[in-house]
DRENMIFI-170831 format. One line per 8 residues: number of its first residue (from 0); for each residue z, y, x of C-alpha. Coordinates in nm, 4 decimals. Each point is the difference from the previous one (the first is absolute). Layout:
<pts>
NUM = Z,Y,X ~ ... .
</pts>
This chain:
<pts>
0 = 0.0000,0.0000,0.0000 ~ -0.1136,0.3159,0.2324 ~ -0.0151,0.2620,-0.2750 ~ 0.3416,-0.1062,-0.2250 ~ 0.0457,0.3894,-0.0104 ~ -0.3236,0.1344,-0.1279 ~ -0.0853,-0.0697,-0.3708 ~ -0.3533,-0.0294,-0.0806 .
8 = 0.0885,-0.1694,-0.3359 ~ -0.3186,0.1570,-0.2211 ~ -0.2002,0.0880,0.2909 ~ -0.3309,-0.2036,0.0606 ~ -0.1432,-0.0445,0.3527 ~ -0.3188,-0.1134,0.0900 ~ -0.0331,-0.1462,0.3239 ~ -0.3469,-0.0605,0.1596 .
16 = 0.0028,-0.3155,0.2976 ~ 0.2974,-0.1234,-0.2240 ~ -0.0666,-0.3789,0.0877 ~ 0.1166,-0.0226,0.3392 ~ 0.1173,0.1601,0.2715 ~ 0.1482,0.3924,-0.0503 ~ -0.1176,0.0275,-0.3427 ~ 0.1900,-0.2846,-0.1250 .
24 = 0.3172,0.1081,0.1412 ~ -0.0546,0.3707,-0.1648 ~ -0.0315,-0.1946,-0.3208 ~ 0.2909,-0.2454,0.0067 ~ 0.2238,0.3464,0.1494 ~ -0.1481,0.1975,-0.2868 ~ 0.0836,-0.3012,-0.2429 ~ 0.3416,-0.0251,0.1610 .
32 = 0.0588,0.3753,-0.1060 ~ -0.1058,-0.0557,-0.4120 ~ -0.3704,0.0766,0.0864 ~ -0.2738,-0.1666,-0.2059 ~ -0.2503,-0.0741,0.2375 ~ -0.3333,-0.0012,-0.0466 ~ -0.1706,-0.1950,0.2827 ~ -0.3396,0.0007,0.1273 .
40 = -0.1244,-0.2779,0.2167 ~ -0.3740,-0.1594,0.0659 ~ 0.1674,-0.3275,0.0140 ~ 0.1534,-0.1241,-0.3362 ~ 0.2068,-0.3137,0.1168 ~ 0.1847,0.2765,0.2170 ~ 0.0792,0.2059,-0.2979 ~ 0.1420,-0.3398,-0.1659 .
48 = 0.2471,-0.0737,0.2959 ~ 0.0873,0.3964,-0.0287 ~ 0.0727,-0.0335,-0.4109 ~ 0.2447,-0.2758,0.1068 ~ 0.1952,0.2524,0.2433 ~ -0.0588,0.2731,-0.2626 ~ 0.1849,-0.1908,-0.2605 ~ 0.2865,-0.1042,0.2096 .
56 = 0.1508,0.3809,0.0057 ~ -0.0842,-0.0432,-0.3698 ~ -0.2554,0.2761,0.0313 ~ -0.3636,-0.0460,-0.1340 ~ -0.3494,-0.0304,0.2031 ~ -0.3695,0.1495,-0.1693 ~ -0.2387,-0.1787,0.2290 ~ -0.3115,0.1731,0.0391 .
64 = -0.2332,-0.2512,0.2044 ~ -0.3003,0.2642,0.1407 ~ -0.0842,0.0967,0.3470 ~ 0.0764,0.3696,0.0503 ~ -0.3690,0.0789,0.1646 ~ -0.1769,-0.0770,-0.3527 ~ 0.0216,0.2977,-0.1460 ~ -0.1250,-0.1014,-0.3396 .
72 = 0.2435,-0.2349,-0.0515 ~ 0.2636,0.1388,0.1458 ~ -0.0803,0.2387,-0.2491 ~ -0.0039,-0.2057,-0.3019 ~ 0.2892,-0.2123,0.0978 ~ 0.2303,0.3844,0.0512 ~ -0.1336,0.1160,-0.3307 ~ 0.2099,-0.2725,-0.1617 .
80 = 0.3398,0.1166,0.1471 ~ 0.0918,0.2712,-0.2008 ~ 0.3392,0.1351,0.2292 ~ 0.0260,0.0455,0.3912 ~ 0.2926,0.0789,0.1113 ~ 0.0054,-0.0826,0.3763 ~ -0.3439,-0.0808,0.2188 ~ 0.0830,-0.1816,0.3153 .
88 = -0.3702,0.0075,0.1563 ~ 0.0618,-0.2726,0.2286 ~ -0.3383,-0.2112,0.0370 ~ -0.1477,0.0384,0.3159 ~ -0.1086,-0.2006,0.3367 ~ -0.0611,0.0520,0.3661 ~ -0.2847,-0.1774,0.2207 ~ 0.0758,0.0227,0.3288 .
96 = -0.2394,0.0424,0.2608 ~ -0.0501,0.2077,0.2890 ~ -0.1128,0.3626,-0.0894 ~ -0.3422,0.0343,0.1991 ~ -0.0917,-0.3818,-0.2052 ~ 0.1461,0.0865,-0.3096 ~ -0.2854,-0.1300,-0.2456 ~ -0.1879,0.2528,-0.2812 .
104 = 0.0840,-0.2855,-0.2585 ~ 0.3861,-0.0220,0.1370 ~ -0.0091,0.3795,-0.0468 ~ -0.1515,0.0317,-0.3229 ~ 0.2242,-0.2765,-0.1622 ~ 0.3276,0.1479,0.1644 ~ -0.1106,0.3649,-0.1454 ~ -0.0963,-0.1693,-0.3558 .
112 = 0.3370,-0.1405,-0.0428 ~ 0.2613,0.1978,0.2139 ~ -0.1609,0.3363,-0.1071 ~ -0.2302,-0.0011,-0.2909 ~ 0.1758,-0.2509,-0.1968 ~ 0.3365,0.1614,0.0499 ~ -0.1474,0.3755,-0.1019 ~ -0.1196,-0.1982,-0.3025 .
120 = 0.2987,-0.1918,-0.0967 ~ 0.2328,0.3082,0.0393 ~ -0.2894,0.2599,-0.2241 ~ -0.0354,-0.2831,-0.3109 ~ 0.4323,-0.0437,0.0462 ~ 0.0561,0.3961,0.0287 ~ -0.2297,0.0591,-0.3435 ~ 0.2294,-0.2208,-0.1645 .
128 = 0.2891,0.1188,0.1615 ~ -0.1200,0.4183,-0.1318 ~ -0.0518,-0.1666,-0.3376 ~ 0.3817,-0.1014,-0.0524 ~ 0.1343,0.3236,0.2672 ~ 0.3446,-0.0344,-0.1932 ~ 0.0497,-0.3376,0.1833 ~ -0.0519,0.1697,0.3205 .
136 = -0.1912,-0.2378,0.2437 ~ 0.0624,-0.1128,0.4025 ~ -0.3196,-0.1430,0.2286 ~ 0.0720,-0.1296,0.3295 ~ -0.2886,-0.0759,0.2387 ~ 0.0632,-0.2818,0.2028 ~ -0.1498,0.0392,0.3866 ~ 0.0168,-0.2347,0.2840 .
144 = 0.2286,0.1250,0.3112 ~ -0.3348,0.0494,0.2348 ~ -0.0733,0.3505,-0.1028 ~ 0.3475,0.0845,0.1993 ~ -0.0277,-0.2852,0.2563 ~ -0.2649,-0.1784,0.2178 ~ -0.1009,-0.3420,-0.0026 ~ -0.1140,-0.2762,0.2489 .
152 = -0.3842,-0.0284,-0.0638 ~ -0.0170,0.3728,-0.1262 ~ -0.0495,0.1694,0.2782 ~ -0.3026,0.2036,0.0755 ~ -0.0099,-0.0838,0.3936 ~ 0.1494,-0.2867,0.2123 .
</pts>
């Protein structure tokens, strides 16, 4: 139980990457603290094992299975969620290769997901979030810890 002292009881968050990794420890934290969470994954057998957490803290899981880079039905899936409370913008990758070998396919993936698909997440979540502005609204943006620090294989000369 890491957030016994903050009540999110009424609050929906929607977590994005909430299958594994980061994003499913936001969502079983956020659960912890009375949040319903509404979880996005691309892989629906990890949003099953997630319900199962979910429901032990006797909170409640909305699985949304979608991959955040199709727009259209990310779209279509959001439309259906009618209150946003919390975005934790958490899906995202790295692909690590040397800079002066980093691939234009690498590049344009990382940028589709870690960039465009967060801006889009966060401007379909911050409409809904306007639309109910009594409820107030809270978006983090999840990054990884190499814009602060280097990494092996990163470097741009040996």
């Amino acid at each position: 139980m890491y957030l016994k002292k903050i009540n999110l009881k009424n609050k929906y968050a929607l977590v994005t990457g909430a299958g594994k990794g980061l994003g499913r420890a936001c969502s079983i934290a956020l659960a912890e603290a009375g949040a319903t969470i509404i979880g996005l994954s691309r892989t629906s057998s990890d949003l099953d094992k997630l319900e199962k957490d979910i429901k032990k803290v006797k909170s409640k899981l909305i699985k949304i299975n979608c991959d955040v880079m199709n727009y259209s039905e990310l779209q279509e899936k959001l439309k259906k969620i009618k209150i946003i409370d919390i975005l934790v913008n958490n899906a995202g990758t790295n692909i690590p290769e040397p800079f002066e070998k980093i691939k234009q396919q690498s590049m344009n993936y990382l940028v589709d997901l870690n960039l465009k698909a967060a801006f889009n997440v966060a401007q379909l979540v911050v409409k809904k979030m306007i639309k109910n502005k009594k409820r107030g609204g809270s978006i983090i943006n999840m990054s990884s810890q190499l814009g602060h620090v280097g990494m092996s294989g990163r470097k741009i000369w040996n």
